[in-house]
C-alpha atoms as a printed R data frame, in Angstrom:
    type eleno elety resid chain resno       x      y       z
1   ATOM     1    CA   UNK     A     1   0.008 19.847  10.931
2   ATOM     2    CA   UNK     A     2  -1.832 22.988   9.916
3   ATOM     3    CA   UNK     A     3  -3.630 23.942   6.793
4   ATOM     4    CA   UNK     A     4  -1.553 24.857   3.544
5   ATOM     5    CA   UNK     A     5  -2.282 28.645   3.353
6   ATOM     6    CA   UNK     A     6  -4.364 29.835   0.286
7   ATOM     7    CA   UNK     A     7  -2.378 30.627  -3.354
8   ATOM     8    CA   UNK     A     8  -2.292 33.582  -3.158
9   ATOM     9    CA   UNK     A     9  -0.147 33.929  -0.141
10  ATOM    10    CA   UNK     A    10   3.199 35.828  -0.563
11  ATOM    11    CA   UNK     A    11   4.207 32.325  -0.717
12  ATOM    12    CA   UNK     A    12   2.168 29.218  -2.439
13  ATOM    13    CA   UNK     A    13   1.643 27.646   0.675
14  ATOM    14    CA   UNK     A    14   3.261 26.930   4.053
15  ATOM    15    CA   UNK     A    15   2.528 24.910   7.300
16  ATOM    16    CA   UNK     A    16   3.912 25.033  10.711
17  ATOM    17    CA   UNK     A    17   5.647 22.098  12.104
18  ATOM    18    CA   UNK     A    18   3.750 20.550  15.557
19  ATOM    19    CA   UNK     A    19   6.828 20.046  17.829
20  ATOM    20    CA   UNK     A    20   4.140 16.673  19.649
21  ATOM    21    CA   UNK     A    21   3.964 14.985  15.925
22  ATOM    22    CA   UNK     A    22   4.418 11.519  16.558
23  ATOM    23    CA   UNK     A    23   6.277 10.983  13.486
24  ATOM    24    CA   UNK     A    24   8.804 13.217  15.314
25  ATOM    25    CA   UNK     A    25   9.417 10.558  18.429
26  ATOM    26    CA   UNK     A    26  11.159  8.108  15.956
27  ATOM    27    CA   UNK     A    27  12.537 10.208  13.350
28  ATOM    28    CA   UNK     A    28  15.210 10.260  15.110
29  ATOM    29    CA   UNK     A    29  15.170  9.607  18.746
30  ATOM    30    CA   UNK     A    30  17.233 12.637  20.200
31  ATOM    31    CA   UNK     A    31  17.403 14.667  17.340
32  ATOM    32    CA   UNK     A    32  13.752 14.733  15.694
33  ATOM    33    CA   UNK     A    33  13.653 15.922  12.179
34  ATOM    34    CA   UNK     A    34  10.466 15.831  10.218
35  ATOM    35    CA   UNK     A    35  10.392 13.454   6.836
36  ATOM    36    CA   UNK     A    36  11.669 14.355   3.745
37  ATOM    37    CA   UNK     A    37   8.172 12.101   2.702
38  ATOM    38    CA   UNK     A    38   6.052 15.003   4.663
39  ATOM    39    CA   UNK     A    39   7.968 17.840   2.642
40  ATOM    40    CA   UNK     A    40   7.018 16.426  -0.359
41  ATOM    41    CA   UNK     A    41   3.449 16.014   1.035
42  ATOM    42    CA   UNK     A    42   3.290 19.552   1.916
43  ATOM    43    CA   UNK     A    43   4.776 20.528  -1.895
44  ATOM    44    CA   UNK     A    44   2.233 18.228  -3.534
45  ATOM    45    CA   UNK     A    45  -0.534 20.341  -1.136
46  ATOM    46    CA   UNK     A    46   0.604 23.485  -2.341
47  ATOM    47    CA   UNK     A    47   0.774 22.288  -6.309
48  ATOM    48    CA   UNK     A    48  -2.802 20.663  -5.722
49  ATOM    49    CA   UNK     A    49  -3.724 24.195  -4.113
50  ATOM    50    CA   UNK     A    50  -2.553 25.983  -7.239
51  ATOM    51    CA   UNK     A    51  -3.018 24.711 -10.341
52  ATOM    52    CA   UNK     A    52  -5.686 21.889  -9.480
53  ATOM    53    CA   UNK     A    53  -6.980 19.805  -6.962
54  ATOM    54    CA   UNK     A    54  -7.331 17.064  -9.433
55  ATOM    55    CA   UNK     A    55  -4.204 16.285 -10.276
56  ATOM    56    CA   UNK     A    56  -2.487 13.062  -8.994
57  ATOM    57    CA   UNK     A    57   1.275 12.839  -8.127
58  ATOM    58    CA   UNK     A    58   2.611 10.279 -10.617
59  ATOM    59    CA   UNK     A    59   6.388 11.302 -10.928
60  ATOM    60    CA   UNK     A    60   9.042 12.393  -8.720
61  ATOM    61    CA   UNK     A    61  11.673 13.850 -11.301
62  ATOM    62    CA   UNK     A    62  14.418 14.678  -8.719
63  ATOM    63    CA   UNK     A    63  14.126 15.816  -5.351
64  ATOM    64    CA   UNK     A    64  16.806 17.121  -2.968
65  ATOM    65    CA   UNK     A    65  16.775 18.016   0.496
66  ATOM    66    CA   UNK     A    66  19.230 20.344   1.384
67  ATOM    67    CA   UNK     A    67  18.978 20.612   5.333
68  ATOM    68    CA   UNK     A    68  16.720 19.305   7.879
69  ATOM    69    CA   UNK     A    69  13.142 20.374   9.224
70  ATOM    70    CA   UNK     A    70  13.037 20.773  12.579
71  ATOM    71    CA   UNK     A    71  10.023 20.854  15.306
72  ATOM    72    CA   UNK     A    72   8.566 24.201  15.522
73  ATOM    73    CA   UNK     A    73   9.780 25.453  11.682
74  ATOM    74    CA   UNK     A    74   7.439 26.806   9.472
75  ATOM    75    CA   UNK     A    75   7.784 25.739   6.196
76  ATOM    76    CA   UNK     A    76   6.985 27.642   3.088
77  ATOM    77    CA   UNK     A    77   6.675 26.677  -0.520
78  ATOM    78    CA   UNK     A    78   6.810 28.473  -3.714
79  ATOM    79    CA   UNK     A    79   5.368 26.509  -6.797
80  ATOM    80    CA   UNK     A    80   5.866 27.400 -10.212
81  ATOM    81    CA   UNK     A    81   5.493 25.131 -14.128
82  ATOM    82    CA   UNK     A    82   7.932 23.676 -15.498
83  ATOM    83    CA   UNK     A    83   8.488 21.785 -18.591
84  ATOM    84    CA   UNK     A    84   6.009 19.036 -18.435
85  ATOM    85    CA   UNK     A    85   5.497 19.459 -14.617
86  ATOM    86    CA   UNK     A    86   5.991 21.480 -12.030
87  ATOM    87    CA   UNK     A    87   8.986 22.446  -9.543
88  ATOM    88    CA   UNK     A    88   8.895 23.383  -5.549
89  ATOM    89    CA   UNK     A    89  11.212 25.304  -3.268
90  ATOM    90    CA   UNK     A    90  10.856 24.751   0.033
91  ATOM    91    CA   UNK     A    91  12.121 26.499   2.654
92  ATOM    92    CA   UNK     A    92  12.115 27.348   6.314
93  ATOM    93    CA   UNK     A    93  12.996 30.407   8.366
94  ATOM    94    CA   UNK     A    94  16.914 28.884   8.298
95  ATOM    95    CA   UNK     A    95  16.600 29.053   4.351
96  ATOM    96    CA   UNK     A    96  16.089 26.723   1.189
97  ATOM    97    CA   UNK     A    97  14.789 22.779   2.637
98  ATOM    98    CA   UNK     A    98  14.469 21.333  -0.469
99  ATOM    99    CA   UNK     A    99  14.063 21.914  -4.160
100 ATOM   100    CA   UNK     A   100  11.296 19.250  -5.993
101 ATOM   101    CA   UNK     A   101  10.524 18.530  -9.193
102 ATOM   102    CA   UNK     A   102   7.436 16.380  -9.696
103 ATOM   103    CA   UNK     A   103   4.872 14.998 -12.895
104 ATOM   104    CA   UNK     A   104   1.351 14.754 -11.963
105 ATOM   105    CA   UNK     A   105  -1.921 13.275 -13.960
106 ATOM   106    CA   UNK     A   106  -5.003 14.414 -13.710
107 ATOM   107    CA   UNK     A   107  -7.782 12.134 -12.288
108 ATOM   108    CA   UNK     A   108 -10.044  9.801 -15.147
């Protein structure tokens, strides 16, 4: 995958996905979607990015993926508080992927 672009960004991160990710091969044979599991990575990246490399995912408050990432999409993420944690949109150029909210604590 490619780096998380910088905060900053017009959005709070985003990374293109490599249609020759092996991950791809078997999930699913004929119809390759990339992992909800990687999304989340790729939120967590852009939280980390944001508000502090030190923090440590410790909660995943609800999560739901609302259509698949495909080979080739770029996804983006905007990251904003909330409540005790923080949430995530995610989204490629076909719209809204998935909406996050995750706890973290910080490293001892």
């Amino acid at each position: 995958m490619s780096a998380i672009l910088p905060a900053g960004t017009p959005r709070d991160g985003g990374v293109r996905v490599d249609p020759g990710l092996p991950v791809l091969a078997g999930h699913y044979p004929g119809f390759p979607v990339f992992p909800g599991v990687g999304v989340l990575e790729v939120a967590d990246q852009a939280i980390r990015a944001k508000f502090g490399a030190d923090l440590v995912l410790s909660e995943i408050v609800s999560g739901r993926f609302l259509r698949p990432v495909l080979p080739g999409d770029t996804m983006t993420v905007e990251v904003a508080e909330q409540g005790e944690g923080f949430a995530a949109v995610v989204s490629t150029e076909r719209g809204e992927t998935a909406r996050l909210q995750v706890r973290y604590r910080e490293t001892p």
